[in-house]
N, C-alpha and C positions, 0 to 999 in steps of 0.2 A: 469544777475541775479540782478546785483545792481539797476537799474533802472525801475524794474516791476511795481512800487509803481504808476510811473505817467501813465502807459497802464493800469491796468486796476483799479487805483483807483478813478482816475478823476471821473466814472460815479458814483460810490457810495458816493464818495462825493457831489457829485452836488444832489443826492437827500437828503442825511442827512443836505448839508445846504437850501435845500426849504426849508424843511420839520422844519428848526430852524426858517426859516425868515418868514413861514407862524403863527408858534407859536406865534412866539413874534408880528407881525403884528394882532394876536386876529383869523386869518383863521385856528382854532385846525380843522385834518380833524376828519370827524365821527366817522369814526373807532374807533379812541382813546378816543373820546369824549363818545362810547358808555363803552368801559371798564371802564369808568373812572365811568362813572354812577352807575354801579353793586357793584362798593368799595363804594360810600357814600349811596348807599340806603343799605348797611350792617347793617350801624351802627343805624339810626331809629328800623330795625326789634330786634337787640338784644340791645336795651332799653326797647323795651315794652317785653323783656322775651321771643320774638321768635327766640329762639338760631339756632333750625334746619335750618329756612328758611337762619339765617346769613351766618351760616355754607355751606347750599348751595350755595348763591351769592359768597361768598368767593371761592368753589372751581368752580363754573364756570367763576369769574373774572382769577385764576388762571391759567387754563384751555385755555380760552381765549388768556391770555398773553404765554401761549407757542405755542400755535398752530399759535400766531403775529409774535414770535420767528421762528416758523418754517419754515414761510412763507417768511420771509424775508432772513432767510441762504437760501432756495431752489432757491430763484429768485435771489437775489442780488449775497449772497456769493458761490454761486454754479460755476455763473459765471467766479465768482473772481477765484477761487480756479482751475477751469480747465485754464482758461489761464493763470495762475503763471505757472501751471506743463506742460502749451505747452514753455514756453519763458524760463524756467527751463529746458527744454529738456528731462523731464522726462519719461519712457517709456510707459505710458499712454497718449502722449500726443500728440494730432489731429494735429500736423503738422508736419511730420515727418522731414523733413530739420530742425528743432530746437535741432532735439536727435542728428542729425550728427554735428550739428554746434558748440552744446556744447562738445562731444566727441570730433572732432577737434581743437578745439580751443586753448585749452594746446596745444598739438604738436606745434602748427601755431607758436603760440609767444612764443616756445622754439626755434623753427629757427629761429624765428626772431632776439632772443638773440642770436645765436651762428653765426647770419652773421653779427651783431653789433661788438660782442668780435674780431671777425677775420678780421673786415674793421678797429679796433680799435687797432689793432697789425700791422694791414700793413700801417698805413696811416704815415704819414710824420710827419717832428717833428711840422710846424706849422698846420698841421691840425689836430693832437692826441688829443688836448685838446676837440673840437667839439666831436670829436668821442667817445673818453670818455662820455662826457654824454649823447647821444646815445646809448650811452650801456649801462647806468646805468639806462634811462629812458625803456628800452625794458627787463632789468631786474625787475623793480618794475612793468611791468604789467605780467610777468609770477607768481611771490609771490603770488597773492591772488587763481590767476588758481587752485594752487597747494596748499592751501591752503582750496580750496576748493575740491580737489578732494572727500570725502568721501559724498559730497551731491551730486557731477554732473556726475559720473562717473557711477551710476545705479548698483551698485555692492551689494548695503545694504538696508536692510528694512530700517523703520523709526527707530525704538528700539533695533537695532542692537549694539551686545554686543562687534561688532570689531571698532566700531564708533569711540570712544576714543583713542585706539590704534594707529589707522590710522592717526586722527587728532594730536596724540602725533609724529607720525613719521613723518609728513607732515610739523609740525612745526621746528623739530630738522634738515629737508632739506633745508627751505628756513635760517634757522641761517650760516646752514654749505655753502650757496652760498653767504649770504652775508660776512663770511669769506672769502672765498675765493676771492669774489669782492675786499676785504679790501688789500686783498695782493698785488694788481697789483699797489697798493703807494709804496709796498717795492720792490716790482721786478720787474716789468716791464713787458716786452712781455714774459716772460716766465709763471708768472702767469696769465695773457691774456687766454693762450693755455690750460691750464690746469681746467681754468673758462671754457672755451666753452665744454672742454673733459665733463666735468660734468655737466652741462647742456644738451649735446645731450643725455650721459647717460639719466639724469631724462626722457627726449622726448623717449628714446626707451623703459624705462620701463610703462610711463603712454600709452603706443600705443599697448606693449601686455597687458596691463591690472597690472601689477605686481604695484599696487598703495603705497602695502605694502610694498616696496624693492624699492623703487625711485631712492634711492643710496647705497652703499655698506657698512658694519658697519665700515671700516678700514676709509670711509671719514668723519663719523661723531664720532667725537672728542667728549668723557666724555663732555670736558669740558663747551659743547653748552647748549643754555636753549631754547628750544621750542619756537618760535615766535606765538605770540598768534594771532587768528583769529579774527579782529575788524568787517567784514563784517555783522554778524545779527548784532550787537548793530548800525551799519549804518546805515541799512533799519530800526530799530527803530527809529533813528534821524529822518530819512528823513521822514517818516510816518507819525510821532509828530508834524515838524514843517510844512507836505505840511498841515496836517489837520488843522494846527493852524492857516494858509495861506488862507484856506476856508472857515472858521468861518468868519475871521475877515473881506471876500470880502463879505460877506453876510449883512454888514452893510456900503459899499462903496456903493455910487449912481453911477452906471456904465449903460450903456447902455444896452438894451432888447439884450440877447444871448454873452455879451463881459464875461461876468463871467465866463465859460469854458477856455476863451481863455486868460485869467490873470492868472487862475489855473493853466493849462499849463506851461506857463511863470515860475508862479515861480516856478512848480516843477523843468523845467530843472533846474534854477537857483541855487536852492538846493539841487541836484543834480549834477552840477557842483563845487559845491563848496566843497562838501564832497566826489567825485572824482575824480575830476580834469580831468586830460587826458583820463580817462579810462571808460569817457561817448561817446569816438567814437567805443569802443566795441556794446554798446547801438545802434549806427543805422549801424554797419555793420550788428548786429543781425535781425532790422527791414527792410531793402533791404533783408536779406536772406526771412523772410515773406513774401514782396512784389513779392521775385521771380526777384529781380532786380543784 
């Protein structure tokens, strides 16, 4: 989900930066050039007091401009928007191995965490410190999973009035594991055992679907605050700075066709940077498309 930006942004971008470096080059295409005409021959007809005719240029420049509007969500963002809700795994969407991969994929990297906790209780005194953060690295990539349960788990409309609820409960789970993470400073293998019990828990209740009931009210303590969800203000980073990354290649003298492949570059880039290890979820996702 995190990395959608660079699959299907690149092409939208590479036409909004022609389309800047033909501007600024003096190449306006006609298109625009013709709308642009219909606004200043306005303003001649209502000086000499032909208000109707301005009024008309006026709504047919208007007119114009939404049907340029339209024309460009139907072609450009229509695209966009089906391949977010296939790489989303949403149930609308044309490749079905992405609805199974996202469904899956909590579960995967909750075992993955409860066979980290259990190599990190059995392992030796000089290998527990490795294994420790092992476990702590396959706990921070199940957080956002469950974090995002109320967009990937297909259970909610868009304006769904259980959304918040969910996302308040999803929040108070990942606090209540990273308490209990915290405990295994004070206890040892006993809270090891007791981290993995809750976590498989979380994996058996997101696999019947119980997204609302993760964990039991007796594990989450008054005392927790909700861990908040950073993932959309992410893909706004990331969105910001790759667009900011294609402006600025628009004015780099590079080679005929290298400009894609600089885009590229630095979305991973920017993308690694703002998620670190959890850009190899990114091409386990694109092998499942390849069918590899």
């Amino acid at each position: 989900m995190m990395v959608y930006v660079v699959l299907v942004g690149i092409p939208l971008l590479d036409w909004t930066t022609t389309l800047i470096q033909e501007t600024w080059n003096g190449d306006v295409p006609a298109t625009y050039l013709a709308a642009a005409a219909m606004i200043t021959d306005m303003w001649p007809a209502a000086q000499h007091g032909q208000f109707k005719d301005a009024l008309g240029l006026i709504a047919v420049s208007v007119f114009f401009a939404m049907f340029l509007a339209a024309l460009a969500t139907a072609f450009y963002l229509g695209p966009v928007i089906w391949t977010v809700a296939t790489i989303l795994g949403r149930p609308w969407s044309y490749v079905r191995e992405t609805v199974l991969f996202r469904r899956c994929e909590p579960v995967a990297l909750c075992a993955k965490a409860i066979s980290a906790c259990l190599a990190a209780k059995s392992a030796s005194w000089r290998r527990r410190p490795r294994a420790l953060r092992r476990m702590a690295r396959a706990l921070r990539r199940v957080e956002p999973e469950i974090l995002a349960l109320h967009r990937t788990a297909g259970h909610l409309t868009v304006r769904s009035h259980r959304r918040r609820q969910l996302k308040r409960h999803a929040g108070l789970v990942v606090a209540a594991l990273r308490g209990a993470e915290a405990r295994v400073d004070r206890d040892g293998e006993a809270a090891l055992g007791q981290l993995a019990a809750m976590v498989q828990t979380v994996s058996e209740r997101i696999a019947v679907g119980r997204i609302g009931a993760l964990l039991d009210e007796e594990d989450l303590d008054d005392t927790l605050r909700p861990v908040r969800d950073w993932e959309p203000f992410k893909l706004v980073v990331a969105a910001l700075l790759i667009a900011g990354a294609a402006v600025g290649i628009t004015f780099v003298d590079l080679p005929a066709g290298a400009d894609t492949y600089v885009m590229g570059a630095c979305g991973i880039f920017v993308l690694t940077l703002l998620y670190g290890r959890r850009v190899q979820q990114f091409l386990d996702l694109l092998s499942t498309l390849r069918g590899g």
